[in-house]
KEKE-3310 file (N, C-alpha, C; in steps of 0.2 Angstrom, whole numbers, plus 5000, padded with zeros to 4 digits):
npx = (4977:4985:4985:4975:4964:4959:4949:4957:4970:4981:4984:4988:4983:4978:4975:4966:4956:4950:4951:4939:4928:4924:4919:4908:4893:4890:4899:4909:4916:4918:4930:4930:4921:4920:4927:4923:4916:4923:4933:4940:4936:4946:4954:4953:4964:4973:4971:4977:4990:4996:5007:5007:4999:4987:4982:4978:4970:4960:4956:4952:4940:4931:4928:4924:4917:4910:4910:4925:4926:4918:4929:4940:4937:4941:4945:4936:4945:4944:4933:4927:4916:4912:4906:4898:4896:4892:4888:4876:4872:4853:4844:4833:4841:4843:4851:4860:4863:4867:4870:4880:4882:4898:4905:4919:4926:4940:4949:4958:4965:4971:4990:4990:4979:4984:4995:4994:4996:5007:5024:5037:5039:5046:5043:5031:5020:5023:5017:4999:4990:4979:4963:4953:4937:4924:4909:4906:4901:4890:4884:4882:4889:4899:4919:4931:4948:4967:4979:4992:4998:5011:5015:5005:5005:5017:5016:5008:5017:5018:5027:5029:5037:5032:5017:5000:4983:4973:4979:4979:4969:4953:4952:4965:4969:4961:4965:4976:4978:4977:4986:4995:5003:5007:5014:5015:5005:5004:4993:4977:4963:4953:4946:4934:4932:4924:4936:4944:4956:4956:4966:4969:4979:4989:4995:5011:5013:5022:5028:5029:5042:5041:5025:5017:5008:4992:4991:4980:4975:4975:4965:4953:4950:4953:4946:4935:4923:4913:4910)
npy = (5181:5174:5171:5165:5173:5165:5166:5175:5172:5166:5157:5147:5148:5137:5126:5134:5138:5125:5123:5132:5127:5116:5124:5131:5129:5137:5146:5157:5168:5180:5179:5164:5158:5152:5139:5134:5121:5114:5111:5101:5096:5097:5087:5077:5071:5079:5090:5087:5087:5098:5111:5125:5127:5135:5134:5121:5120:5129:5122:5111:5116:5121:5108:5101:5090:5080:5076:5073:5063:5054:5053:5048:5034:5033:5024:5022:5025:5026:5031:5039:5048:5062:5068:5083:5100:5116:5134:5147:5164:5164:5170:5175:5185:5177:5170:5152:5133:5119:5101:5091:5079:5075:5072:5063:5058:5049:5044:5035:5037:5027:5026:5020:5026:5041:5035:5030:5024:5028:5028:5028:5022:5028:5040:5042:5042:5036:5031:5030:5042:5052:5059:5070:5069:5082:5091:5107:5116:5127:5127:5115:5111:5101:5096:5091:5086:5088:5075:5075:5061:5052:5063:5066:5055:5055:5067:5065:5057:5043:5031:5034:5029:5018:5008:5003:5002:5002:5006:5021:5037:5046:5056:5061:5065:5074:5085:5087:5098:5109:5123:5129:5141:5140:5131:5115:5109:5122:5127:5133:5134:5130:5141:5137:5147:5145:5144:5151:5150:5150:5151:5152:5156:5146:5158:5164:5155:5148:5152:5148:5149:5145:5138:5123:5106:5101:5089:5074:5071:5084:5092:5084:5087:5102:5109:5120:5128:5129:5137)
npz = (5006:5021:5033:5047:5059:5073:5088:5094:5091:5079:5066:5050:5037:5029:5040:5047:5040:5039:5053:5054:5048:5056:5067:5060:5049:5039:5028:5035:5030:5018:5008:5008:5002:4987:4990:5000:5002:5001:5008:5021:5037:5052:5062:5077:5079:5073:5078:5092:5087:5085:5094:5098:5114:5115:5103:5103:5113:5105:5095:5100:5105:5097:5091:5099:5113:5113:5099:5100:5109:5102:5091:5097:5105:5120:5136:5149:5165:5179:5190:5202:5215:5224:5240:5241:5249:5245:5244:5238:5233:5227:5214:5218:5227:5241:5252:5248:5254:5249:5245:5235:5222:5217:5204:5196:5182:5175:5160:5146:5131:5120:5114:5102:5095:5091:5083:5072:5056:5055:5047:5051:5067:5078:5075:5083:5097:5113:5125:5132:5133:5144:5150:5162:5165:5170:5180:5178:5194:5194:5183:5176:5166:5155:5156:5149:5153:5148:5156:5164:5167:5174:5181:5190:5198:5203:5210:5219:5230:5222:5211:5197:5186:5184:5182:5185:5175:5185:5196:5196:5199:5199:5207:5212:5197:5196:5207:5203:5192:5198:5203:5215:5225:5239:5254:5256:5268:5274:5271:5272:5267:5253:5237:5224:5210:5196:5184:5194:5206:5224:5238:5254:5263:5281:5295:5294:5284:5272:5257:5242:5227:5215:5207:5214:5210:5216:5230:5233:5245:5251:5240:5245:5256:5261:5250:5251:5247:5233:5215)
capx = (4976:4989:4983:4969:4963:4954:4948:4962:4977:4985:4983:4991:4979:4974:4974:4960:4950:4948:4948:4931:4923:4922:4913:4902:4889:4891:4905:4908:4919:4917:4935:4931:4916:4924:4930:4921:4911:4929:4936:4939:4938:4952:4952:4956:4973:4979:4971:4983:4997:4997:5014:5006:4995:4982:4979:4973:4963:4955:4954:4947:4934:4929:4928:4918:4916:4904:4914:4932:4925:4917:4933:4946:4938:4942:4945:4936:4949:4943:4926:4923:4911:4912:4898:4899:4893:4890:4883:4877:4866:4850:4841:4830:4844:4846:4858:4857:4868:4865:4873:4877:4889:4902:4909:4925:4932:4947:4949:4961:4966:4977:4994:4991:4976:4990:5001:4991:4998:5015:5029:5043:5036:5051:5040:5025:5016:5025:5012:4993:4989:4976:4960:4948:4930:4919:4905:4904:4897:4884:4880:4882:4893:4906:4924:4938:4957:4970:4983:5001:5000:5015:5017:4998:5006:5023:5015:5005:5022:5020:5031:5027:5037:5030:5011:4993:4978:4971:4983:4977:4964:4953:4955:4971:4972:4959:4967:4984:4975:4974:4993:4997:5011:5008:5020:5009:5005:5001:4984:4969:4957:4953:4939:4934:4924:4923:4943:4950:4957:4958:4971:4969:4988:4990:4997:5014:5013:5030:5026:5034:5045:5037:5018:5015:5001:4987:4989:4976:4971:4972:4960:4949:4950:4953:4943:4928:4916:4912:4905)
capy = (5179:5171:5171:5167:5173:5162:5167:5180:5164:5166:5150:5149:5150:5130:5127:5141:5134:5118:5124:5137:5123:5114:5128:5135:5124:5140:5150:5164:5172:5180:5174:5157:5155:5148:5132:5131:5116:5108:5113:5097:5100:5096:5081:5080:5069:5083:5095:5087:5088:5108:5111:5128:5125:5139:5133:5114:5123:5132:5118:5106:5117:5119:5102:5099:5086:5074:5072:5071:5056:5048:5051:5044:5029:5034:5020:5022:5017:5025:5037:5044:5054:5065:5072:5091:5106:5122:5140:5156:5166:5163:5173:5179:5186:5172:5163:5145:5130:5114:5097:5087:5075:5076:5065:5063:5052:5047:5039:5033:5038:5022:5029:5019:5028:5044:5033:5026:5025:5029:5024:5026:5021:5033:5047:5042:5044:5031:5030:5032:5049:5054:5065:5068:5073:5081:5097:5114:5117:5129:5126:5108:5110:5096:5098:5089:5091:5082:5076:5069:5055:5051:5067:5064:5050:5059:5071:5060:5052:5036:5030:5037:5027:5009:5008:5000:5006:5001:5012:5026:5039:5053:5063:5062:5068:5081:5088:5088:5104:5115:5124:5133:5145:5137:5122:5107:5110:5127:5130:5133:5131:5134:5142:5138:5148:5145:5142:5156:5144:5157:5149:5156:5150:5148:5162:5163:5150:5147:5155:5145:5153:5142:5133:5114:5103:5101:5083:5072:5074:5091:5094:5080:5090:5108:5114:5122:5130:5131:5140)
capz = (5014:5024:5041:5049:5067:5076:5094:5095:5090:5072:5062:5044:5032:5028:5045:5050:5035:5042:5060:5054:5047:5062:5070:5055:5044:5033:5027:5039:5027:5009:5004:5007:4998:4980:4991:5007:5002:4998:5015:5025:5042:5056:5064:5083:5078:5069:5083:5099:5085:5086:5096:5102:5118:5113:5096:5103:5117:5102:5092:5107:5110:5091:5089:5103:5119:5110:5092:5103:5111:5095:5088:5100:5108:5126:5139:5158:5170:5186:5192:5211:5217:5231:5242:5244:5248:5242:5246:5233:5232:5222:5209:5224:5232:5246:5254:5251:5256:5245:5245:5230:5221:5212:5200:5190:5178:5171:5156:5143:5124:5117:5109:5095:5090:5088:5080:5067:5048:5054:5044:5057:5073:5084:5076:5085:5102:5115:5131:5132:5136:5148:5154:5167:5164:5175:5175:5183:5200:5192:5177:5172:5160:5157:5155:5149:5156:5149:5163:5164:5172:5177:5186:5194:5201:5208:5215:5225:5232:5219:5207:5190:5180:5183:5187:5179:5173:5191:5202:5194:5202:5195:5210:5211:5192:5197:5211:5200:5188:5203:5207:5220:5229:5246:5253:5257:5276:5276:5267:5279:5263:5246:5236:5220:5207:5189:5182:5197:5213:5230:5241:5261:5268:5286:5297:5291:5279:5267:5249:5236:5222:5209:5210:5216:5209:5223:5233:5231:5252:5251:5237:5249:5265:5260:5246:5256:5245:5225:5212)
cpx = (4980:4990:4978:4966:4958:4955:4956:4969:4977:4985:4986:4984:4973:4972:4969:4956:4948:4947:4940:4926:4921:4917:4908:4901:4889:4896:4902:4912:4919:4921:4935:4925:4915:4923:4928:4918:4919:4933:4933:4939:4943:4949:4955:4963:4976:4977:4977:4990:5000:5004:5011:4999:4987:4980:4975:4968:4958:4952:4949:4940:4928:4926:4921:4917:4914:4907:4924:4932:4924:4925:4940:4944:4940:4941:4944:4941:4947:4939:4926:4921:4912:4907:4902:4895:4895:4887:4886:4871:4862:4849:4837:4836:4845:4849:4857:4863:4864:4870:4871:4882:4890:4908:4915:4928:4937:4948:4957:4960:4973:4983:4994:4985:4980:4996:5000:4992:5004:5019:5033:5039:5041:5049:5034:5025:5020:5022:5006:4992:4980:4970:4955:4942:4926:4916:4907:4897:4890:4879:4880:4884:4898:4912:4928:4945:4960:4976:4989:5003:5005:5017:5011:5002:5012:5021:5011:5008:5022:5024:5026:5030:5035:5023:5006:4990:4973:4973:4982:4968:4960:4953:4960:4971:4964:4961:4974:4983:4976:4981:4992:5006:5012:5013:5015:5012:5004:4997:4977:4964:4958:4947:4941:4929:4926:4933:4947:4949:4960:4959:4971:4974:4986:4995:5005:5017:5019:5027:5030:5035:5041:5030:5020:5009:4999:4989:4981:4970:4970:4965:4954:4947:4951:4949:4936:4921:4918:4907:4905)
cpy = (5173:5167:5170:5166:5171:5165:5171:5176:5165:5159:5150:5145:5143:5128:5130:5138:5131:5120:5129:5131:5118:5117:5131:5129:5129:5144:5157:5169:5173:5178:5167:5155:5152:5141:5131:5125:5112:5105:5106:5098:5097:5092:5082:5076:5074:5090:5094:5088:5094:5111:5117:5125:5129:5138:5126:5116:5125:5127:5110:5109:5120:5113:5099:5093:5079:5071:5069:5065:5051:5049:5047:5037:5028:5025:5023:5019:5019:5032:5037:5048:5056:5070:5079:5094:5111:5128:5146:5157:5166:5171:5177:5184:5182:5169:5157:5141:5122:5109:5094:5084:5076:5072:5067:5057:5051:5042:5041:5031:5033:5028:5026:5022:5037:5043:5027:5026:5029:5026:5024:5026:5025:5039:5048:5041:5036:5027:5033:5040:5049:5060:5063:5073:5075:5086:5102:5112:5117:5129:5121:5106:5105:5100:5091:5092:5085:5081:5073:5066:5054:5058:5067:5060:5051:5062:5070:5054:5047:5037:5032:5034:5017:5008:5004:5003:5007:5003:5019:5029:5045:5057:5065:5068:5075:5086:5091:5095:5107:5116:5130:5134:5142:5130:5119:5106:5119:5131:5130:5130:5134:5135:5144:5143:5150:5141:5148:5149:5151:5151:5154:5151:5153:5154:5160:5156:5151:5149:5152:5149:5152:5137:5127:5114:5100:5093:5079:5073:5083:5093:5091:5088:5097:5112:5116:5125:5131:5134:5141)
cpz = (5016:5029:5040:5056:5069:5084:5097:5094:5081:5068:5058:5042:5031:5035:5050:5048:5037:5049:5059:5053:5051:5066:5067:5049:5041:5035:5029:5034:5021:5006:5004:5003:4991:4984:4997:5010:5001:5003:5019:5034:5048:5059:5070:5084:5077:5075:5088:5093:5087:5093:5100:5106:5118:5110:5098:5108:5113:5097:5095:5106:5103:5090:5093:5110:5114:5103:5093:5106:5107:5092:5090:5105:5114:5130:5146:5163:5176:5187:5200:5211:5224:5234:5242:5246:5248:5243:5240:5234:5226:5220:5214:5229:5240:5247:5253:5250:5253:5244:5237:5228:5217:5209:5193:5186:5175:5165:5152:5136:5123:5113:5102:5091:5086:5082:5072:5058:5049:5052:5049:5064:5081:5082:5082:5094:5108:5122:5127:5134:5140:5151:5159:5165:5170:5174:5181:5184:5198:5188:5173:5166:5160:5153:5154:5150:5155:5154:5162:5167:5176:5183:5190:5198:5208:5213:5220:5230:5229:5217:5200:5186:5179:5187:5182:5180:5181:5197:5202:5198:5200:5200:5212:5202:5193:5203:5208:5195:5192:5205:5210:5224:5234:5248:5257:5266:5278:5271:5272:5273:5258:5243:5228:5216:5202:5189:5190:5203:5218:5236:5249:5265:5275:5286:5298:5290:5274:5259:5245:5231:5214:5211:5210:5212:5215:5223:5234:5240:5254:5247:5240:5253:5264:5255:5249:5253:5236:5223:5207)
residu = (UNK:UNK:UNK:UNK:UNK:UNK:UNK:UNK:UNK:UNK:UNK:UNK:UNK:UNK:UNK:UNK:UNK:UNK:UNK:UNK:UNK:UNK:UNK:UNK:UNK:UNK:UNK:UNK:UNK:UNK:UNK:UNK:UNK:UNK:UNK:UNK:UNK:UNK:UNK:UNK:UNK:UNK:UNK:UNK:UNK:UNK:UNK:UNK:UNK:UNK:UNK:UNK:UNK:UNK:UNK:UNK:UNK:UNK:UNK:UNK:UNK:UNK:UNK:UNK:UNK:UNK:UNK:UNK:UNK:UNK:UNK:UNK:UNK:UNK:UNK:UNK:UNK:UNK:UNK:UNK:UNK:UNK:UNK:UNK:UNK:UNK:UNK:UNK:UNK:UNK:UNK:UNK:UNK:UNK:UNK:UNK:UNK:UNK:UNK:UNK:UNK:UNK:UNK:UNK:UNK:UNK:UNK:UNK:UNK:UNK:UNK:UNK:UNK:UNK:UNK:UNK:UNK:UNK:UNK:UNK:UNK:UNK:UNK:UNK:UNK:UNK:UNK:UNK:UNK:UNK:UNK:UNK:UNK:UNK:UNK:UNK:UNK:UNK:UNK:UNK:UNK:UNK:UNK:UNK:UNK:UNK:UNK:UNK:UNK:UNK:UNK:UNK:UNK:UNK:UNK:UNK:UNK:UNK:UNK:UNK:UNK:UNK:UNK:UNK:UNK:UNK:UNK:UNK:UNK:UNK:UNK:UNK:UNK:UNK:UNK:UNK:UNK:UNK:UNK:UNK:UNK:UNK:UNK:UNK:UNK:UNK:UNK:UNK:UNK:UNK:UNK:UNK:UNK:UNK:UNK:UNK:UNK:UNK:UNK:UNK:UNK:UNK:UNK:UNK:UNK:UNK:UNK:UNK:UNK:UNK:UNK:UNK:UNK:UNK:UNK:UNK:UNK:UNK:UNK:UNK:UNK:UNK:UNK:UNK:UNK:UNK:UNK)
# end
């Protein structure tokens, strides 16, 4: 055995092993059960190393919220909350329209915890890197999203390459997740529900060839309803 398919993603063999035992307190598999008890399990330094984007999505979400935070030591640089509201239908089949808040934060993973036991230091990690936390509408799940600061920043007309931890903003860096075809002035509104974003451009609104990251007053003043 050479492979190993996690969540429809190809792994190579050691790699697998250690990413299963992350997700099973027993061996899911009869070829592993000689060495399952030997199998270390993958660390989330060695998970952001993964080159492909699908393998650390899969290894993120193995690992888990609660032991990526114990493991990296995160720094809060900046939390808002924004009122909303929202309209679905319940469980009874009713219409209802409920207020409630909605909180984002932004934190901070040091490069030097990436960079830690490196002999040549021009191999290693040379900024902080970056997420924003915050939960689904419906169901009170939290999420992490990591973000590219510097381009959070651009795309909000700053400068990107000279800033501090206290320029920074998490609805800025959660507006920046959300891309759209529209050009910035012709959106009437947006509708989110779950990961799909539904975009209603003004009447003959400019369709871009390639997507934009949402500005930070648009995702203010445009998004209209969640779910």
């Amino acid at each position: 055995m050479s492979k190993i398919v996690i969540d429809n993603v190809e792994f190579d063999f050691d790699g697998g092993c250690r990413l299963l035992k992350l997700k099973h307190d027993e061996c899911p598999m009869v070829e592993l059960e000689d060495f399952w008890d030997d199998i270390e399990p993958l660390t989330f330094k060695e998970i952001a190393k993964f080159e492909n984007l699908e393998k650390r999505r899969i290894g993120i979400n193995h690992l888990g919220l609660d032991k990526l935070v114990e493991s990296v030591n995160p720094t809060l640089v900046d939390s808002k909350t924004l009122q909303k509201t929202t309209s679905w239908v319940n469980d009874d089949g009713v219409f209802e329209t409920f207020d409630f808040d909605d909180t984002y934060e932004l934190f901070k993973v040091s490069k030097d915890y990436f960079n830690e036991g490196l002999v040549n230091e021009w191999q290693g990690m040379r900024e902080d890197v970056y997420y924003v936390r915050c939960k689904d509408t419906s169901t009170d799940r939290e999420y992490l999203i990591w973000v590219n600061i510097r381009d959070v920043l651009s795309t909000n007309d700053k400068s990107g390459w000279s800033y501090k931890d206290e320029d920074l903003c998490a609805i800025e860096a959660i507006a920046w997740t959300i891309q759209v075809d529209v050009k910035e002035g012709d959106i009437d509104s947006i509708l989110r529900q779950g990961d799909c974003i539904l975009v209603k451009p003004k009447t003959n609104a400019e369709i871009l060839s390639r997507p934009r990251h949402l500005k930070v007053d648009e995702y203010r003043n445009l998004l209209v309803a969640e779910s």
